[in-house]
C-alpha positions as a Markdown table, in Angstrom:
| # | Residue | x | y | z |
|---|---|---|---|---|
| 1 | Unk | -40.1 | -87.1 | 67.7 |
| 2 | Unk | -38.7 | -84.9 | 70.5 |
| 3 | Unk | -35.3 | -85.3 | 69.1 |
| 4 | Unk | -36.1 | -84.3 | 65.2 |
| 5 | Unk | -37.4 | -81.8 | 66.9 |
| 6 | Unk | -34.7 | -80.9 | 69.2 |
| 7 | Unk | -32.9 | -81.1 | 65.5 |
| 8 | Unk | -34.8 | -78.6 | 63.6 |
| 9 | Unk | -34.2 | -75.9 | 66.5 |
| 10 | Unk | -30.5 | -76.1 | 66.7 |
| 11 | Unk | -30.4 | -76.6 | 63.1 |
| 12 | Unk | -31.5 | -72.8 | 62.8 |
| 13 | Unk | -29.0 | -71.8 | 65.5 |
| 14 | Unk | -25.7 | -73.8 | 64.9 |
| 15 | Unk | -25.8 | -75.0 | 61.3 |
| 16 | Unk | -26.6 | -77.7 | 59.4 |
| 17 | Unk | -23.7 | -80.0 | 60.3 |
| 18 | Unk | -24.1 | -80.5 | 63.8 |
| 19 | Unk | -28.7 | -81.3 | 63.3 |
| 20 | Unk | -27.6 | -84.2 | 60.5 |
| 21 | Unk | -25.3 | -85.2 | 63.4 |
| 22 | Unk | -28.0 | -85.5 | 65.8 |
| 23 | Unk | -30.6 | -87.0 | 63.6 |
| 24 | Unk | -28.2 | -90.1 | 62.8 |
| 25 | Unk | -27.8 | -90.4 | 66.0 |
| 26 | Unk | -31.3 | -90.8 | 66.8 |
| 27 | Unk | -32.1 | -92.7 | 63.8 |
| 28 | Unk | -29.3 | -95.1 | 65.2 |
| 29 | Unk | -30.9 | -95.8 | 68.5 |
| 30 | Unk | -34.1 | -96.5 | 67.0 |
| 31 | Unk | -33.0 | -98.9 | 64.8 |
| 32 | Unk | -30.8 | -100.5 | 67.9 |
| 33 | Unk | -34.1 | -100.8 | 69.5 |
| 34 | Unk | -36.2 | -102.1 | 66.9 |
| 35 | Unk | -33.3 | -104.8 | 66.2 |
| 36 | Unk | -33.1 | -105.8 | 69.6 |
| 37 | Unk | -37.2 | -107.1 | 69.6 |
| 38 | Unk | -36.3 | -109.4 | 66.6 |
| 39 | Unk | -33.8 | -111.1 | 68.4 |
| 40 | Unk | -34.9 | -114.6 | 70.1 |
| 41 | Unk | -32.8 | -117.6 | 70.8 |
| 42 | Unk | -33.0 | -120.7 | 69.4 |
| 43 | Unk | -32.1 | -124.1 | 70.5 |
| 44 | Unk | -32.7 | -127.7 | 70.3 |
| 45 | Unk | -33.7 | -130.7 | 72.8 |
| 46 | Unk | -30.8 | -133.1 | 73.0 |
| 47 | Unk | -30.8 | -137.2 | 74.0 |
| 48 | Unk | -27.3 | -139.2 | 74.9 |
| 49 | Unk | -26.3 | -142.2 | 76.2 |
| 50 | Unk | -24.9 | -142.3 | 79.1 |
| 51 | Unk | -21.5 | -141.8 | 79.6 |
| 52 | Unk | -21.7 | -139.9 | 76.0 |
| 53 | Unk | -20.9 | -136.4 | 75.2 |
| 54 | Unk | -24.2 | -133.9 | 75.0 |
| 55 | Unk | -23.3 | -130.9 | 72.5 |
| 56 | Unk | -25.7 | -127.9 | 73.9 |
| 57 | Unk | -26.4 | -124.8 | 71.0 |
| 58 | Unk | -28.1 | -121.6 | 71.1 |
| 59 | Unk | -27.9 | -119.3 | 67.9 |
| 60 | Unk | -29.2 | -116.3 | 67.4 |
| 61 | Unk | -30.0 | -115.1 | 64.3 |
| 62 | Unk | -30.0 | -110.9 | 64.3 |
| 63 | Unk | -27.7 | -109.8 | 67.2 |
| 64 | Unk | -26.7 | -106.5 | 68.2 |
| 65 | Unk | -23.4 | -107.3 | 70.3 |
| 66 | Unk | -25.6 | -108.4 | 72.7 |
| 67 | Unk | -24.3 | -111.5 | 75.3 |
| 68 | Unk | -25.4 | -115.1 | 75.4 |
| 69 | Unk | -25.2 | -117.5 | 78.6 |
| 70 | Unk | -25.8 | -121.6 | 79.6 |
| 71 | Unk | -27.1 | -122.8 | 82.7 |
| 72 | Unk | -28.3 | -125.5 | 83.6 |
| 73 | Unk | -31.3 | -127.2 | 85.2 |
| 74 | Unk | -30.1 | -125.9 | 88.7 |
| 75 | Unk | -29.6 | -122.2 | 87.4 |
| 76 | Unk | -26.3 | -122.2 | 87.4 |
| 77 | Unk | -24.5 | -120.1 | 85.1 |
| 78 | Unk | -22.3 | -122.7 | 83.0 |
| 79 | Unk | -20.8 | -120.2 | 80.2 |
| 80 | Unk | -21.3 | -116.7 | 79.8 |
| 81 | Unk | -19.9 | -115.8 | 76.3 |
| 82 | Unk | -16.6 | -117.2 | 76.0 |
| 83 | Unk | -16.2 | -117.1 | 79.9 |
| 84 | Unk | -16.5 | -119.9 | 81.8 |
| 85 | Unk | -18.5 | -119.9 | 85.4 |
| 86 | Unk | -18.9 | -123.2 | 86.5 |
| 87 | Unk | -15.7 | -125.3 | 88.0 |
| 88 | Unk | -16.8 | -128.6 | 85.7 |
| 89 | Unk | -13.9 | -130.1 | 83.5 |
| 90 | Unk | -16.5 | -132.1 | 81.5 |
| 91 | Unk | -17.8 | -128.7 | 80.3 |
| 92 | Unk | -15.9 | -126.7 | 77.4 |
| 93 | Unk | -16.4 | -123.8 | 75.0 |
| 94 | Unk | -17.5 | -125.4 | 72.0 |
| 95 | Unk | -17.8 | -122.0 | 69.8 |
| 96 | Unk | -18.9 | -118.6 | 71.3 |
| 97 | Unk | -19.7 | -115.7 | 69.0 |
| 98 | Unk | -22.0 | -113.2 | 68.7 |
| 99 | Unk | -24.6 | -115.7 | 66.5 |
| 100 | Unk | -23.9 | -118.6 | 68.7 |
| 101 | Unk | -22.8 | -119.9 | 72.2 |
| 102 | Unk | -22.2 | -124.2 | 71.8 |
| 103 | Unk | -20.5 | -126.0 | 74.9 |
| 104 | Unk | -20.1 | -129.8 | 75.5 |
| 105 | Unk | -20.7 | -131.4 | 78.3 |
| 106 | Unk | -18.7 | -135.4 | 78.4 |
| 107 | Unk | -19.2 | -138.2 | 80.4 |
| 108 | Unk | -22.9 | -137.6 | 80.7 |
| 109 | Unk | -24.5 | -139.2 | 83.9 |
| 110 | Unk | -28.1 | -139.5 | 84.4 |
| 111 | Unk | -28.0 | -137.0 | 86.7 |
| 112 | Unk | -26.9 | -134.2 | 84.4 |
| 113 | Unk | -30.5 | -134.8 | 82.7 |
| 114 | Unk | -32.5 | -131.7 | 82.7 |
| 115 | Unk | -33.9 | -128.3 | 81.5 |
| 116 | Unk | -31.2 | -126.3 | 80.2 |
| 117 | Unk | -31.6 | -122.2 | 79.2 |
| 118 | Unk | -30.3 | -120.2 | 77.0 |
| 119 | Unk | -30.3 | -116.2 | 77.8 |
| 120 | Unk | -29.8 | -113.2 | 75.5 |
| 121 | Unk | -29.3 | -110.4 | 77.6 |
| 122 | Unk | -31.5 | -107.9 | 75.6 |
| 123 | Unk | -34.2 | -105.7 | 77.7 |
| 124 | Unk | -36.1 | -107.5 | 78.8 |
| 125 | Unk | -34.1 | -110.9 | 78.8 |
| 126 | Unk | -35.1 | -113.7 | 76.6 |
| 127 | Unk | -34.5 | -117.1 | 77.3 |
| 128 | Unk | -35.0 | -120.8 | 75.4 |
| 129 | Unk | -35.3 | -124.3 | 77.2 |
| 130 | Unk | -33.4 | -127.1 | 76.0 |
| 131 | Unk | -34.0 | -130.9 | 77.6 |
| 132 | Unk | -31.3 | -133.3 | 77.9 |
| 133 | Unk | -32.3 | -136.8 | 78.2 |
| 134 | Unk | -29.9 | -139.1 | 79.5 |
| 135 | Unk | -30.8 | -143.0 | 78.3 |
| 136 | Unk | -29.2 | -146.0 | 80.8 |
| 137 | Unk | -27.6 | -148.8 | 79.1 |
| 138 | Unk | -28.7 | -151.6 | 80.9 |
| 139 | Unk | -26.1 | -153.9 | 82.5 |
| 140 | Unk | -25.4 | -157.3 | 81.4 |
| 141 | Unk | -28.5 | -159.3 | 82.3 |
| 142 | Unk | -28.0 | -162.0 | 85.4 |
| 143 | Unk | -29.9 | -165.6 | 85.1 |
| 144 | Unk | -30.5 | -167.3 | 88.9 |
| 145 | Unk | -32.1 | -169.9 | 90.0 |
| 146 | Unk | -30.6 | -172.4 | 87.6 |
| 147 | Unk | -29.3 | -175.5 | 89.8 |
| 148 | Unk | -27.6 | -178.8 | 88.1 |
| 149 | Unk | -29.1 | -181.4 | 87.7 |
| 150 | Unk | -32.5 | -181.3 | 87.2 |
| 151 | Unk | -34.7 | -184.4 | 87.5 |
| 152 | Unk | -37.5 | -184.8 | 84.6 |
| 153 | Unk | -40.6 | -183.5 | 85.9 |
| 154 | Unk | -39.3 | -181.0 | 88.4 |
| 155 | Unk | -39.9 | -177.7 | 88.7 |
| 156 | Unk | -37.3 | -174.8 | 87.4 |
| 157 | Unk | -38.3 | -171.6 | 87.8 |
| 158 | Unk | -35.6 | -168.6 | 86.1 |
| 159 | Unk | -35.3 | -165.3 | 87.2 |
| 160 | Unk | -33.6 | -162.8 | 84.5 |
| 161 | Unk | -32.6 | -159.4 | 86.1 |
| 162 | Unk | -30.8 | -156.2 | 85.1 |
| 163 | Unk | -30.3 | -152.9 | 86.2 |
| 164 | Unk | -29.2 | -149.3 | 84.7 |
| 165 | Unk | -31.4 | -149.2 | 82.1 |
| 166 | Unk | -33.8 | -146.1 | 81.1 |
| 167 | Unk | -36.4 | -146.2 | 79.7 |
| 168 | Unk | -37.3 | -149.7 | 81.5 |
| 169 | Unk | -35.0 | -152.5 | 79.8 |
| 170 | Unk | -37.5 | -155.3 | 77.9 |
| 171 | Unk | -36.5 | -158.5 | 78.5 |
| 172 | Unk | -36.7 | -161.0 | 76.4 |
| 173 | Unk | -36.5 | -164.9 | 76.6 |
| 174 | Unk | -34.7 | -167.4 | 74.0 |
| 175 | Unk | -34.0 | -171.0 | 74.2 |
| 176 | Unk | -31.5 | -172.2 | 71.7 |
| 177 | Unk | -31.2 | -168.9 | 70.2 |
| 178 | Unk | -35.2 | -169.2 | 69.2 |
| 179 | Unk | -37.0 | -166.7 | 71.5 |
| 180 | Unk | -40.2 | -168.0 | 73.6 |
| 181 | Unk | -43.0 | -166.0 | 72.9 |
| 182 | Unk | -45.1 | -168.3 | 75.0 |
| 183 | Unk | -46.2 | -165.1 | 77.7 |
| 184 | Unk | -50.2 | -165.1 | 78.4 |
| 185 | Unk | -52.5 | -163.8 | 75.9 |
| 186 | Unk | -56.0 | -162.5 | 77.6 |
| 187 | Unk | -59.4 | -161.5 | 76.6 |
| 188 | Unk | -62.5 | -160.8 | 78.2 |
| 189 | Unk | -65.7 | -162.0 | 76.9 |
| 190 | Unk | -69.3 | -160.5 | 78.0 |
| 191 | Unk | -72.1 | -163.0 | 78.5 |
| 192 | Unk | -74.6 | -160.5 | 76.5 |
| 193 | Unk | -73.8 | -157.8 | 74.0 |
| 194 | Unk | -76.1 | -155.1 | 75.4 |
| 195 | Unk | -75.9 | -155.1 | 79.5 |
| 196 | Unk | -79.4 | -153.8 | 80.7 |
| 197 | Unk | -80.1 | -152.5 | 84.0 |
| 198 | Unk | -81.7 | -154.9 | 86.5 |
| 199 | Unk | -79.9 | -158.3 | 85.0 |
| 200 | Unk | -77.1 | -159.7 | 85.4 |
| 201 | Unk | -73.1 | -159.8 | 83.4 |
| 202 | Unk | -71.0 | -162.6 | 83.6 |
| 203 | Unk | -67.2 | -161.2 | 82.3 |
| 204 | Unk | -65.3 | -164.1 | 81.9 |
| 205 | Unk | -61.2 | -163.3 | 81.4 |
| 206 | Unk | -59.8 | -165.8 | 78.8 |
| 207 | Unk | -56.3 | -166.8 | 79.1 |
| 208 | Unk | -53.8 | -168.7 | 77.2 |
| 209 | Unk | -50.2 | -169.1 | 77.7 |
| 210 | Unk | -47.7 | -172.2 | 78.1 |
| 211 | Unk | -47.9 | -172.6 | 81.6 |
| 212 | Unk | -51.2 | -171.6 | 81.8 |
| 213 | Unk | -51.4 | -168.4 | 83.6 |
| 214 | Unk | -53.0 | -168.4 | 87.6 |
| 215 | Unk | -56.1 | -167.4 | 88.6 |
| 216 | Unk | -56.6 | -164.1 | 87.2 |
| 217 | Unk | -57.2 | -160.7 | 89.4 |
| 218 | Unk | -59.9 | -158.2 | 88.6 |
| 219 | Unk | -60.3 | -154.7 | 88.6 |
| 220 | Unk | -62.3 | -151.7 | 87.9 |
| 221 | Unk | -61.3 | -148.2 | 87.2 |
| 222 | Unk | -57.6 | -149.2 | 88.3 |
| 223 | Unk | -58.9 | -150.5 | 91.7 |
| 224 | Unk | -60.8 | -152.6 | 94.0 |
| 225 | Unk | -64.4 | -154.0 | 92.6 |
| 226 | Unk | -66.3 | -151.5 | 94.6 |
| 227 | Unk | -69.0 | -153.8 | 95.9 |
| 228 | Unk | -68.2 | -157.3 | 96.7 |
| 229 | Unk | -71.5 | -158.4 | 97.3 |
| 230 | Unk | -73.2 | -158.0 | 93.9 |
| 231 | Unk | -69.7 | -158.1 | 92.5 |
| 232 | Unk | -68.6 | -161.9 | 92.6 |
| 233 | Unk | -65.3 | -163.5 | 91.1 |
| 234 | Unk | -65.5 | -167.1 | 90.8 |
| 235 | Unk | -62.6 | -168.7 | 88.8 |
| 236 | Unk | -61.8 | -166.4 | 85.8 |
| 237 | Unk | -65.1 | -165.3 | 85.9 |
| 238 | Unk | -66.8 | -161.7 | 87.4 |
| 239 | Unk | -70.4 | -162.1 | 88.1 |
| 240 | Unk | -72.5 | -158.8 | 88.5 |
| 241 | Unk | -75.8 | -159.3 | 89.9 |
| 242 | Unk | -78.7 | -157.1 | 89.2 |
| 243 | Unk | -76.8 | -154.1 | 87.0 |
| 244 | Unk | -77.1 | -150.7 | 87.4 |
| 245 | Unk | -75.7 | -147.3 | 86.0 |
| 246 | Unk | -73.1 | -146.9 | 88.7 |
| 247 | Unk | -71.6 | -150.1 | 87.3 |
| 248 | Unk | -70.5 | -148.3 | 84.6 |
| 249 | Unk | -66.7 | -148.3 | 84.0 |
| 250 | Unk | -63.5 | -149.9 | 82.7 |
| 251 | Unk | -63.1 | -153.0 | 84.2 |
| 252 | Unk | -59.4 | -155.0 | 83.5 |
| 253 | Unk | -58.2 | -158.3 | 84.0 |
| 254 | Unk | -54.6 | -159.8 | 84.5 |
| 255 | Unk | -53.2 | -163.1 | 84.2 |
| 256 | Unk | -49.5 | -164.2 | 85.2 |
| 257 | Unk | -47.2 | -167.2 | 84.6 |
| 258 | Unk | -43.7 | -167.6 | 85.6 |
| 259 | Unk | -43.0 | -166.0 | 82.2 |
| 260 | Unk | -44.7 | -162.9 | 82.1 |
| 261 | Unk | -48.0 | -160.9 | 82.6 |
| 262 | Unk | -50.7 | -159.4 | 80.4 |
| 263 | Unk | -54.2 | -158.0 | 81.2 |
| 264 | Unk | -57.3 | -157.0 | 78.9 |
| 265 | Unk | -59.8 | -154.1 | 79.5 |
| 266 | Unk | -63.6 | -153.9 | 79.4 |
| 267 | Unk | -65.6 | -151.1 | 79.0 |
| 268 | Unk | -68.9 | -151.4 | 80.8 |
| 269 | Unk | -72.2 | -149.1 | 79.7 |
| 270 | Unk | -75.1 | -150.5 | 81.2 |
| 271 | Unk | -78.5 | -149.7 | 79.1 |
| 272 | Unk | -81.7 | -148.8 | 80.4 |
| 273 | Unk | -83.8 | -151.6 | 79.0 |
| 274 | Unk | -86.7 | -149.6 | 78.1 |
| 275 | Unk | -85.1 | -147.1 | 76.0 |
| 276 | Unk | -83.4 | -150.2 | 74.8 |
| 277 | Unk | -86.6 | -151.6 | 73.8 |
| 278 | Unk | -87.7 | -148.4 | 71.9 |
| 279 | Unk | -84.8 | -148.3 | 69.4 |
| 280 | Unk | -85.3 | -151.7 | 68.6 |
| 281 | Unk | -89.0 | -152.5 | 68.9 |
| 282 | Unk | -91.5 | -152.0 | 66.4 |
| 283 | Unk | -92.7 | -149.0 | 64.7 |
| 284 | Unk | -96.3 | -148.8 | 65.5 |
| 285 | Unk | -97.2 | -145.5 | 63.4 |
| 286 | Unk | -95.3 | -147.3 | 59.9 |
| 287 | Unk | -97.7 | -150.8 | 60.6 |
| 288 | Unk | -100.8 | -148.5 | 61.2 |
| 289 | Unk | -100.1 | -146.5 | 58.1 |
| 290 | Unk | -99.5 | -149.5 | 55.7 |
| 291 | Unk | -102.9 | -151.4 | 57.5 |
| 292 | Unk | -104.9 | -148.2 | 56.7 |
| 293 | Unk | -103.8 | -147.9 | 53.6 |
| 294 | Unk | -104.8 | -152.0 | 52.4 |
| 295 | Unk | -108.3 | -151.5 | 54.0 |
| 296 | Unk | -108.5 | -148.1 | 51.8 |
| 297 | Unk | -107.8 | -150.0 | 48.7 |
| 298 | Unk | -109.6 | -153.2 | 49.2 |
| 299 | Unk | -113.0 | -150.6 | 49.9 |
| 300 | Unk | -112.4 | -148.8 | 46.4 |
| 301 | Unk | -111.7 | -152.3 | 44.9 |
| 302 | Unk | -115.0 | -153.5 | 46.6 |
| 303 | Unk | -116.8 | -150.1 | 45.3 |
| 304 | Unk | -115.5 | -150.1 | 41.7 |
| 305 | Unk | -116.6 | -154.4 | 41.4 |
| 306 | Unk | -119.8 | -153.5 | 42.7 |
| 307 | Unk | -120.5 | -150.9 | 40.3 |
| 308 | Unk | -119.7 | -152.7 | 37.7 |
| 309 | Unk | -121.5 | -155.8 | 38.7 |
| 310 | Unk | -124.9 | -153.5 | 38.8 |
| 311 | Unk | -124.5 | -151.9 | 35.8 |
| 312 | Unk | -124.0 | -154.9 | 33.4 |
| 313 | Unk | -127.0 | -156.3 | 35.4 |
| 314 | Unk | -129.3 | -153.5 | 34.4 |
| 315 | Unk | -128.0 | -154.2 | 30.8 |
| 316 | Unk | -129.2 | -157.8 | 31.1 |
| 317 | Unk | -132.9 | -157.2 | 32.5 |
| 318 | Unk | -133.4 | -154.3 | 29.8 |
| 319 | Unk | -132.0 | -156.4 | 26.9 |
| 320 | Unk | -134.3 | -159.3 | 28.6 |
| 321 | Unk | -137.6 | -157.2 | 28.9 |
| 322 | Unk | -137.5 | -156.3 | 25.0 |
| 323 | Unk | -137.0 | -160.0 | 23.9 |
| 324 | Unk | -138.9 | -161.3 | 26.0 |
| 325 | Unk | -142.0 | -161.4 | 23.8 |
| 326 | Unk | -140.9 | -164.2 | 21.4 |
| 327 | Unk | -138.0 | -166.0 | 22.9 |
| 328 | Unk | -138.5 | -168.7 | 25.3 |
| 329 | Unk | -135.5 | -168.1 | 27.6 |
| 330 | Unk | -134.1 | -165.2 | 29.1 |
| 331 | Unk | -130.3 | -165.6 | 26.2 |
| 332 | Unk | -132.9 | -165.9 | 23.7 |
| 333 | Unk | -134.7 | -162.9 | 24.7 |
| 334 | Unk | -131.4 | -161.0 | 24.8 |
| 335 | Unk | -130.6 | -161.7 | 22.0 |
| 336 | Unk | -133.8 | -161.2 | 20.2 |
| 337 | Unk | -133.8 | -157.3 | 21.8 |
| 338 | Unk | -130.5 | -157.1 | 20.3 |
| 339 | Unk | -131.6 | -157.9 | 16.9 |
| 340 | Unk | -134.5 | -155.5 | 17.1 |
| 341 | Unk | -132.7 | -152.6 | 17.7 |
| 342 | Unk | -130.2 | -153.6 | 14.8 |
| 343 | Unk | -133.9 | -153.9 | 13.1 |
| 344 | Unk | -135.0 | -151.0 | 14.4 |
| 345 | Unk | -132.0 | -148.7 | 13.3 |
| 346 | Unk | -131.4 | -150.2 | 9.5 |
| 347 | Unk | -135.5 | -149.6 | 9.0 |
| 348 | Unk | -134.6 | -145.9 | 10.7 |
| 349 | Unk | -132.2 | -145.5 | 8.0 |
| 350 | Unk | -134.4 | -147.3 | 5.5 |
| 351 | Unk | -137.2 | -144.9 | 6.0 |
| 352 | Unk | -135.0 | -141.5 | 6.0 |
């Protein structure tokens, strides 16, 4: 702003050659500004083998001239531009430009593994973090403790071992090219599906393997059983006497053989056996409701039979009491009555 202004004024003064120089000039910087914010640098983790060749990039999209550098995870400065700064022969110039700065880095070792940055020198600097993640070939693996011969019935135990390897090599056993999958398989089974405070749990740790795996080790919360005395291990068995809410927790179990190990987990949540019993009791209110509701209709049904019962009664003494005169028994008399009002009506009508 102070500059168009600065513009204008000589613009009046000097002509208007030299203010259109100014304002470009202005406009310029602005733009070199504004350019300079959208610039970030980009790059991408890389993973080799050691002994491999690790190709490290950082590209730029919108650059104004401005420089790129490497260095790695010890902040050394391994290339700046095309310029090299580090006295490595396994790292070279890949491609440098103003959009991009590759270098190479052979015969990877695992200790070149690391955070790696990329810097564009703009103000303020901006950086980008590349890993490199070295994997270990393992080394060819060694058998021991094979001796010749071997008497039927004696006991052989193999040892398989090899170094150099990361992540963690996984070993792997074959006999006549048919791999043994015989390592222990383990569960752990709950002597009652819904633990309740005061009682008792009996986990019992199932194994199966070919040999059978050893007596197996327990474990809560990845350590010691916190109270031997309530906590009891008999066997392959864990006996908890008398449970309580601070039993809750993850308990495991692992078996081993001369083959291999495995383990099962257990997640304890002891219930308080009263709110236990009020989920799955009874609801008192629903039986009330349905009892008060068959007394209420056995009453009306009662009512309504009794009413009837007393009305066709007074029908049968009325119809009795006016044929009563000539008829010998009280159906005779009823029906008598009956005739006379049928009597009584058609002389009615007779008459009128």
């Amino acid at each position: 702003m102070v500059q168009d202004l600065h513009a204008l004024h000589m613009d009046k003064h000097t002509g208007p050659s030299l203010a259109r120089k100014m304002s470009h000039s202005a406009a310029a910087s602005k733009n070199k500004v504004k350019g300079s914010q959208g610039q970030f640098p980009l790059t991408q983790n890389v993973t080799v083998v050691e002994g491999g060749t690790a190709i490290l990039t950082c590209r730029v999209d919108q650059n104004d001239n401005t420089s790129l550098q490497w260095s790695n995870p010890a902040q050394q400065t391994l290339y700046f531009d095309d310029k090299k700064a580090l006295r490595d022969n396994r790292i070279e110039l890949v491609r440098a430009s103003w959009h991009e700065l590759s270098i190479s880095v052979s015969d990877v070792s695992l200790s070149d593994e690391g955070q790696y940055t990329c810097s564009l020198f703009t103000m303020p600097v901006k950086t980008s973090k590349a890993y490199l993640t070295v994997l270990g070939v393992p080394e060819k693996p060694q058998i021991s403790g094979f001796s010749s011969p071997v008497m039927e019935g004696d006991l052989m135990q193999l040892t398989c071992k090899t170094s150099g390897s990361k992540p963690a090599a996984d070993i792997r056993w074959f006999k006549n090219d048919k791999e043994i999958k015989d390592t222990p398989s383990v569960k752990i089974i709950p002597s009652t599906p819904f633990p309740q405070e005061g009682q008792p749990l009996i986990l019992t740790c199932e194994s199966k393997g070919k040999p059978l795996p050893e007596p197996v080790l327990w474990t809560k919360d990845g350590g010691e059983l916190p109270d031997p005395d309530r906590m009891v291990v008999s066997g392959r068995e864990l006996n908890i006497l008398f449970l309580n809410k601070t039993d809750n927790g993850t308990y495991r179990c692992e078996a081993t053989n001369t083959i291999g190990q495995s383990s099962a987990e257990y997640v304890l949540i002891v219930h308080d056996p009263n709110a236990l019993a009020g989920q799955t009791g009874p609801d008192h209110a629903l039986i009330g409701g349905i009892v008060a509701v068959v007394v209420f209709v056995t009453l009306c049904s009662i009512f309504l039979l009794g009413r009837y019962l007393a009305r066709h009664k007074g029908t049968y003494l009325t119809n009795e009491a006016k044929g009563a005169e000539d008829a010998p028994d009280a159906d005779t008399a009823i029906i008598n009555a009956e005739g006379s009002q049928v009597n009584a009506e058609e002389k009615k009508e007779y008459f009128i």
